[in-house]
N, CA and C of each residue as an Amber inpcrd file, in Angstrom:
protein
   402
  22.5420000 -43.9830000  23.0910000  21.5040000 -43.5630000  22.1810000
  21.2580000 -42.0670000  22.3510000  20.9570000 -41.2650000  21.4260000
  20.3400000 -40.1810000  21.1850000  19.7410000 -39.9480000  21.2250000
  18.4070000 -38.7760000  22.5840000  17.3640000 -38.7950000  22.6970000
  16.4730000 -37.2580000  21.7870000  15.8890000 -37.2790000  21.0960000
  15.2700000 -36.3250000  20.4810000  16.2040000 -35.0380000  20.3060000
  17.3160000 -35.1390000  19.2080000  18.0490000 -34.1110000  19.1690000
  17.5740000 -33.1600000  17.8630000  17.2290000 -31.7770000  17.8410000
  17.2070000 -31.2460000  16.7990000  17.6680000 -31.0240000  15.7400000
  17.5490000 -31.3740000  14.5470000  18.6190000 -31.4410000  13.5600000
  19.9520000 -30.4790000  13.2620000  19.9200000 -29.1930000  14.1820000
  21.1820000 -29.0680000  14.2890000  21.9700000 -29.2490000  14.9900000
  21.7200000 -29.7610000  15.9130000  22.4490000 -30.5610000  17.2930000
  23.2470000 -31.4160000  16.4950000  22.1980000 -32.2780000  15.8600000
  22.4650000 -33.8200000  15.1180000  23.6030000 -33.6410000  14.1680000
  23.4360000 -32.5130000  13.7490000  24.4230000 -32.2060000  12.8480000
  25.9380000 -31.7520000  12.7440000  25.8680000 -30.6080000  14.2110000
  26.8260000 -30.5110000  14.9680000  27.8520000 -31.8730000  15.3860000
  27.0900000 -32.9880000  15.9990000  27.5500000 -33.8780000  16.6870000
  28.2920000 -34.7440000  15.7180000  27.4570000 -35.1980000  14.3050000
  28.4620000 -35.4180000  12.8960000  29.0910000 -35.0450000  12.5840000
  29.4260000 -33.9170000  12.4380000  30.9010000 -33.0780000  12.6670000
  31.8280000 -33.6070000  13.5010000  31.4100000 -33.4920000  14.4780000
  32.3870000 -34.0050000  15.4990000  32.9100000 -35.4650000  15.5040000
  32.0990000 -36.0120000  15.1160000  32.1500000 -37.6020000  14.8110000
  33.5980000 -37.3450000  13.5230000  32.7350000 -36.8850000  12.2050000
  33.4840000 -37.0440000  11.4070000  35.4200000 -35.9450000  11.4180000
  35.2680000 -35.2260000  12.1520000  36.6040000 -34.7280000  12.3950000
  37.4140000 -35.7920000  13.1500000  36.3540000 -36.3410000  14.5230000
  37.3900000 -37.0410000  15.2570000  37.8100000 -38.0720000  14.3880000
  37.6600000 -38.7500000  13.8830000  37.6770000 -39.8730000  12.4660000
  38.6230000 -39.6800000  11.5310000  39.1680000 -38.0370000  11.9310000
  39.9100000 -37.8790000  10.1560000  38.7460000 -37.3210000   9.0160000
  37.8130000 -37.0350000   9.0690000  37.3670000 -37.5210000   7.6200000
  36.7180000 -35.8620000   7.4960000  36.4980000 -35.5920000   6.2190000
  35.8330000 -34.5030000   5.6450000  34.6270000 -34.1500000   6.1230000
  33.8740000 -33.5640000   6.3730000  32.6610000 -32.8520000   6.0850000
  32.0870000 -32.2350000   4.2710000  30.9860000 -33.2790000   3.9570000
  30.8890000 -33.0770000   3.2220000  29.6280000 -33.2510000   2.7810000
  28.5770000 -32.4670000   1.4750000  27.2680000 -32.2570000   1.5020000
  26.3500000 -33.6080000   0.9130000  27.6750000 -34.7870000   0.1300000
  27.1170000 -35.7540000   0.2370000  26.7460000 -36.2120000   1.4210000
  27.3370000 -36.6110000   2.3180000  27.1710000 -36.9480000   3.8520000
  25.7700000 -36.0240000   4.7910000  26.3090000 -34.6310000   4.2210000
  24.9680000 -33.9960000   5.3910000  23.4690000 -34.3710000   4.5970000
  23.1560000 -34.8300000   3.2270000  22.3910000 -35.1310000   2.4430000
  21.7700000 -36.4180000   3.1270000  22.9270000 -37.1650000   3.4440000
  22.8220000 -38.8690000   3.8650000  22.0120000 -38.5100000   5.2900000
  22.3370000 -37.4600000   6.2170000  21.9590000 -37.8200000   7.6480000
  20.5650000 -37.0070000   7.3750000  20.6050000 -35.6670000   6.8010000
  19.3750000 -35.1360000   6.5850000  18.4280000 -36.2670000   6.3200000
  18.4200000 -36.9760000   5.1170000  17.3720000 -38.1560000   4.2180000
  17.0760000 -38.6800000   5.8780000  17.9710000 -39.7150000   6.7190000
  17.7800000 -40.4140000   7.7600000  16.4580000 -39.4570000   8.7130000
  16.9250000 -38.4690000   9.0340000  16.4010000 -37.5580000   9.9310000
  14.5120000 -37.2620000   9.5370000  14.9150000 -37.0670000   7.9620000
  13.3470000 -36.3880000   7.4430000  12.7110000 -38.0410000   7.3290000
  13.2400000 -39.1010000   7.4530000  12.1510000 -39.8550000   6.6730000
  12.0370000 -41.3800000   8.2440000  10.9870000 -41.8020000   8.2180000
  11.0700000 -43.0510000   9.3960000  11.2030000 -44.0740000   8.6130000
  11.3480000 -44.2490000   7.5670000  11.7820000 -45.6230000   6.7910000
  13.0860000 -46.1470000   7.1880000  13.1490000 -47.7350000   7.4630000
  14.0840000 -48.2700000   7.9250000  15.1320000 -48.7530000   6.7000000
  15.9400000 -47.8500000   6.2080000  16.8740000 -48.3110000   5.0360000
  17.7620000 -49.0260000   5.2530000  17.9500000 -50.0660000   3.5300000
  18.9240000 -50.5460000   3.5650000  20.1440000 -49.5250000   2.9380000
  21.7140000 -50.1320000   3.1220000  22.2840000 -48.9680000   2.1390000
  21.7610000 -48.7090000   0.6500000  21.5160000 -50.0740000   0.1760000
  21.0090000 -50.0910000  -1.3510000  20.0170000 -48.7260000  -1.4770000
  18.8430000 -48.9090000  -0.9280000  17.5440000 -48.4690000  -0.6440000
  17.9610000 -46.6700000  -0.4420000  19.2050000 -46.4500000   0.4030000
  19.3680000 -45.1570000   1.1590000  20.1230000 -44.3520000   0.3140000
  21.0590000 -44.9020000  -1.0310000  21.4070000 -44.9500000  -1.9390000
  20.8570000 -44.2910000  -3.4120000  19.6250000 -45.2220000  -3.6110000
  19.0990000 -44.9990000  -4.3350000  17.8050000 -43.4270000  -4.2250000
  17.2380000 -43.6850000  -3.0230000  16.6230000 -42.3700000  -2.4390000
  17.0530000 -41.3040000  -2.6300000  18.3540000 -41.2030000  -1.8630000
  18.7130000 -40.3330000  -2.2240000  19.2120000 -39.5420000  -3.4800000
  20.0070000 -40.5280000  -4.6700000  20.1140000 -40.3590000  -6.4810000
  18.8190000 -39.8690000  -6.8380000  17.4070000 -40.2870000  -6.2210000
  16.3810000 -39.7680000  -6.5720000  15.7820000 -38.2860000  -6.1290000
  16.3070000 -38.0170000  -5.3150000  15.6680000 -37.1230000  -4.2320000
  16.1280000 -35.6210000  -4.6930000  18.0240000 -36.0360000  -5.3450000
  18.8350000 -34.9640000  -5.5120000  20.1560000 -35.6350000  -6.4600000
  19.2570000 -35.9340000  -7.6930000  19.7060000 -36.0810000  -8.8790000
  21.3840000 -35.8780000  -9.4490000  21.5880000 -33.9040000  -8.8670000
  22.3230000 -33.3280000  -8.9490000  23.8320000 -33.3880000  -8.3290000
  23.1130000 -33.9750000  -6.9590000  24.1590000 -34.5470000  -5.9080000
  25.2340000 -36.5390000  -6.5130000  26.5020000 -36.3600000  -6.2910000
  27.3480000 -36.8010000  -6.8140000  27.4600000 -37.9010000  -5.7590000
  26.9940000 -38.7740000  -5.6210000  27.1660000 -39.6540000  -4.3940000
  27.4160000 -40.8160000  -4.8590000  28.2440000 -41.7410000  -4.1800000
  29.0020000 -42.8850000  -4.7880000  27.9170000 -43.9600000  -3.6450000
  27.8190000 -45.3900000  -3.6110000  27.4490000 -46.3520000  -2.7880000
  28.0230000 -46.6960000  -1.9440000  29.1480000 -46.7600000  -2.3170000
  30.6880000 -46.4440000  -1.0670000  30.6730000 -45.6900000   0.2600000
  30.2270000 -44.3860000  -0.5610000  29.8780000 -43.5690000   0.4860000
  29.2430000 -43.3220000   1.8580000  28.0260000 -44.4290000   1.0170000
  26.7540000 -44.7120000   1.6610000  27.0640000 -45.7110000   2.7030000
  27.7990000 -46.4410000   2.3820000  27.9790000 -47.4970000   3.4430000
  29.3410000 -47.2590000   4.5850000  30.1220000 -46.6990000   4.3760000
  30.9510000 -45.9060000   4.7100000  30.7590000 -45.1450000   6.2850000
  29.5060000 -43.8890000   5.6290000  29.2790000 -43.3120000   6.3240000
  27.7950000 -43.6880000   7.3870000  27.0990000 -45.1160000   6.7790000
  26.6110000 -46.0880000   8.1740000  27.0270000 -46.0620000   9.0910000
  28.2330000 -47.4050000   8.6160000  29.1830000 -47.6670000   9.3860000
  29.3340000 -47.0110000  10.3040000  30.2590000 -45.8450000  10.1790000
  30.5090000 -44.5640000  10.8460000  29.4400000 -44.3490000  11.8440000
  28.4220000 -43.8630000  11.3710000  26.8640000 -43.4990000  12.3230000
  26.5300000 -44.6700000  13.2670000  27.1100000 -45.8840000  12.6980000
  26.1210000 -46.7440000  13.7900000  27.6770000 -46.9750000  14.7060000
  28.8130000 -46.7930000  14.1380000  29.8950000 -47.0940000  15.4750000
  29.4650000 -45.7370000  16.2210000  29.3550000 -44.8380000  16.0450000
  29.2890000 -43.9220000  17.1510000  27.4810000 -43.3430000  17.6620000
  26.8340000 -44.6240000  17.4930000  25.5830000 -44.5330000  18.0730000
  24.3250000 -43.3240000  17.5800000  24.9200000 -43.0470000  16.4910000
  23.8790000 -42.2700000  16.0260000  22.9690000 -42.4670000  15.1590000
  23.0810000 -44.0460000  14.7650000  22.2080000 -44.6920000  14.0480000
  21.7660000 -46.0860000  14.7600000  20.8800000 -46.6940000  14.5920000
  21.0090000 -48.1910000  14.8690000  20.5260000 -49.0330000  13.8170000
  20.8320000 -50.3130000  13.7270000  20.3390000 -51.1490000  12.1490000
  19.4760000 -52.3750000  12.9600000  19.0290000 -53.1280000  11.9960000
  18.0350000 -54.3520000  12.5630000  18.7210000 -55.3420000  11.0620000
  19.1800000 -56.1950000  11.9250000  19.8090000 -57.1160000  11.0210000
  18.7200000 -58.1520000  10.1760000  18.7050000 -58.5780000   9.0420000
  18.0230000 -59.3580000   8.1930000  18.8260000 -60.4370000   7.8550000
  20.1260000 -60.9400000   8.2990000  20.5910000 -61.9870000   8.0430000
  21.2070000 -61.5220000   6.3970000  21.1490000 -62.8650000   5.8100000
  21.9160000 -62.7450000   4.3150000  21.3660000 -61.7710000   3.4780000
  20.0800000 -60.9410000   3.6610000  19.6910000 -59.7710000   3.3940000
  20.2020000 -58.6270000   4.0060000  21.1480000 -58.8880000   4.9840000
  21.9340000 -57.6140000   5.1690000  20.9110000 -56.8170000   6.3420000
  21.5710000 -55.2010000   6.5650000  20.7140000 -54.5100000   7.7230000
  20.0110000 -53.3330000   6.9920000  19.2660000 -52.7060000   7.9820000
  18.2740000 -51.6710000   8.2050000  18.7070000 -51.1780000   8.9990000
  19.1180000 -49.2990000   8.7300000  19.0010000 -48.4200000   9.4410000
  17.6300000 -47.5070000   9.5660000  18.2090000 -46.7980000  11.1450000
  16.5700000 -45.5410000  11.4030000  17.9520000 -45.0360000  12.4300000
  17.9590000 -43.7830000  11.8900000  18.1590000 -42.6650000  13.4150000
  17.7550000 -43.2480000  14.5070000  19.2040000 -42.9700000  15.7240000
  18.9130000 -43.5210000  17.0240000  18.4960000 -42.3610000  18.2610000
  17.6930000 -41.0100000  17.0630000  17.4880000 -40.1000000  17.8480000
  15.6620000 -40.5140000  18.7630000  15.0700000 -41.5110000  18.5610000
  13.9270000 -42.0240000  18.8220000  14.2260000 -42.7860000  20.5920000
  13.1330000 -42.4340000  21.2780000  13.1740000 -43.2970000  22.4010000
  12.9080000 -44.6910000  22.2240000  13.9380000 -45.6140000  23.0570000
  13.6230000 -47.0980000  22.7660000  12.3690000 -47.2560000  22.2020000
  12.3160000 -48.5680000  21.5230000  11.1480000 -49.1240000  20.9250000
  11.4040000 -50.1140000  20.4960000  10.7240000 -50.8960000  19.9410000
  10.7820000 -52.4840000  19.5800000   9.7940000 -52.3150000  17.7120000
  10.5140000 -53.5990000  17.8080000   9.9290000 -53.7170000  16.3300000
   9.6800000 -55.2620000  15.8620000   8.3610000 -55.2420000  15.2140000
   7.8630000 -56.4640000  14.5840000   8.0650000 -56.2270000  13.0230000
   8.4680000 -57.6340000  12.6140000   9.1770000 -57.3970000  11.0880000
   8.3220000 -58.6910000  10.5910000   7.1660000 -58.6560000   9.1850000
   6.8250000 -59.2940000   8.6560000   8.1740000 -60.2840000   7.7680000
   7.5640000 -61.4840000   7.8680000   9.0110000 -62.4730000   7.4360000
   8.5960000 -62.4120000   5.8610000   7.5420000 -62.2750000   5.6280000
   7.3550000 -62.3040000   4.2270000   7.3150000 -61.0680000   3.1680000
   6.8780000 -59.9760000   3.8040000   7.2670000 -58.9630000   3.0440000
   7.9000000 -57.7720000   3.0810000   8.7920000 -58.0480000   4.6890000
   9.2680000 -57.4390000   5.1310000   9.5280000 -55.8410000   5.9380000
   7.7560000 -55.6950000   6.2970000   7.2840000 -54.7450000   6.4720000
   7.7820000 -54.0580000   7.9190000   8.0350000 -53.2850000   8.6310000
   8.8260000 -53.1160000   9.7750000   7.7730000 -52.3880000  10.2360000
   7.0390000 -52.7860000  11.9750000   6.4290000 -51.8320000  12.7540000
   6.6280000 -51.3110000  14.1500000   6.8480000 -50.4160000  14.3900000
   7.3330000 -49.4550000  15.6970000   6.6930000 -49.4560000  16.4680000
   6.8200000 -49.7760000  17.9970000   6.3410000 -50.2040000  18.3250000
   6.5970000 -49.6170000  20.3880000   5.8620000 -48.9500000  21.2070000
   6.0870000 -48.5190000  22.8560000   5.1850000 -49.0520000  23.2770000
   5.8410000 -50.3650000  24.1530000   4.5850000 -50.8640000  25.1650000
   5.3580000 -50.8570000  26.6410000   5.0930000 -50.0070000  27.6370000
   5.9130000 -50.0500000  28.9020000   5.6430000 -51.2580000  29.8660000
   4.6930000 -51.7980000  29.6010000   4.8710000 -53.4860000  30.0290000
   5.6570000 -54.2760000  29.4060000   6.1380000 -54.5330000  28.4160000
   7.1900000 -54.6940000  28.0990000   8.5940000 -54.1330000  27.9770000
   8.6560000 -53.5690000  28.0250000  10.0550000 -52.5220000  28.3060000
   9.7710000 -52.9520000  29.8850000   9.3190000 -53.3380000  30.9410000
   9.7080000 -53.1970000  32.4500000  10.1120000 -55.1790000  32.6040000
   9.2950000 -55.4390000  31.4300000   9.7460000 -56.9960000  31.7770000
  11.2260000 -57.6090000  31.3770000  11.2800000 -56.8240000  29.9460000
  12.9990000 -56.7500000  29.4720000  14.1360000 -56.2690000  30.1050000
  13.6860000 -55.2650000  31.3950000  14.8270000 -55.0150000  32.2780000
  14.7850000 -55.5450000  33.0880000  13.6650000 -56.3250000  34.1530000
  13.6130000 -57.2090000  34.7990000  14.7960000 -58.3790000  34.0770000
  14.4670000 -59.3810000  32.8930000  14.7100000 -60.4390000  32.7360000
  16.0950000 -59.8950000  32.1750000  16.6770000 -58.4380000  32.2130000
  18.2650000 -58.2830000  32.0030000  18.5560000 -58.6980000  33.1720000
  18.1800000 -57.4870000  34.2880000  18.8630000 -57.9860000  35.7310000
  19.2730000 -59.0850000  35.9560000  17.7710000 -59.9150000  35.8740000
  18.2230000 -61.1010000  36.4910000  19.2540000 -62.1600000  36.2140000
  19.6880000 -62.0280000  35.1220000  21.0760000 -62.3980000  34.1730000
  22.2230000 -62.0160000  33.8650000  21.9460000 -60.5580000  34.6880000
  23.5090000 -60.0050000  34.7320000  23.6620000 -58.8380000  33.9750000
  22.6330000 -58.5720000  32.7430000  22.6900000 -58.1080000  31.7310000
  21.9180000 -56.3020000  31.3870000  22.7870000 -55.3240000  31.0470000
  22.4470000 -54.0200000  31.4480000  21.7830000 -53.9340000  29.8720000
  20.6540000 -53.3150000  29.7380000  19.8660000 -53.3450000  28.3890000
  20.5640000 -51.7850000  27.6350000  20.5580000 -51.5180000  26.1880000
  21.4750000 -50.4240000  25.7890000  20.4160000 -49.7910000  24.8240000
């Protein structure tokens, strides 16, 4: 995980991601991580998609793209998602210190959440199972 990196760090490090990968650098993409960075909403691609067509009209961005370059972000840890099952996932930048999250089942509202009594009981009950928390 990524701990509080400044957005040009963040940006730097996408680069690097996306060279080692093969792949372009390109202003659809820095558009995609910027949106992530400026906003704490937990998007879906649909959702991250559409934001953005709204945000910057002008900008030429396919849905493809969008999911594409997730993908990408969450294999190399710079994003993380919260799965919804047959509704698919939610991303947020994994530049945030751990935290937990409560998700309304009905309207799907997502809340953030640091309690260090919990965070000491979740590494306890890793240990004791073998299990290193990430």
């Amino acid at each position: 995980m990524i701990e509080n990196l400044e957005y040009d760090a963040l940006l730097e490090k996408f680069k690097r991601v996306l060279r080692d990968n093969g792949l372009k650098y390109t202003k659809q993409r820095e558009i995609l991580l910027k949106t992530l960075y400026n906003n704490d909403e937990h998007f879906t691609p649909e959702r991250l998609y559409l934001f953005i067509k709204e945000t910057y009209p002008e900008l030429n961005i396919g849905i493809a793209t969008v999911y594409r370059t997730l993908n990408l972000l969450e294999e190399s840890e710079m994003v993380t998602s919260i799965s919804f099952g047959s509704q698919g996932k939610k991303f947020e930048l994994a530049t945030k210190p751990h935290h937990d999250h409560m998700i309304c089942r009905k309207c799907g509202l997502i809340i953030e959440f640091e309690d260090p009594m919990i965070e000491k009981r979740q590494i306890s009950i890793a240990k004791e199972h073998g299990f290193k928390l990430t």
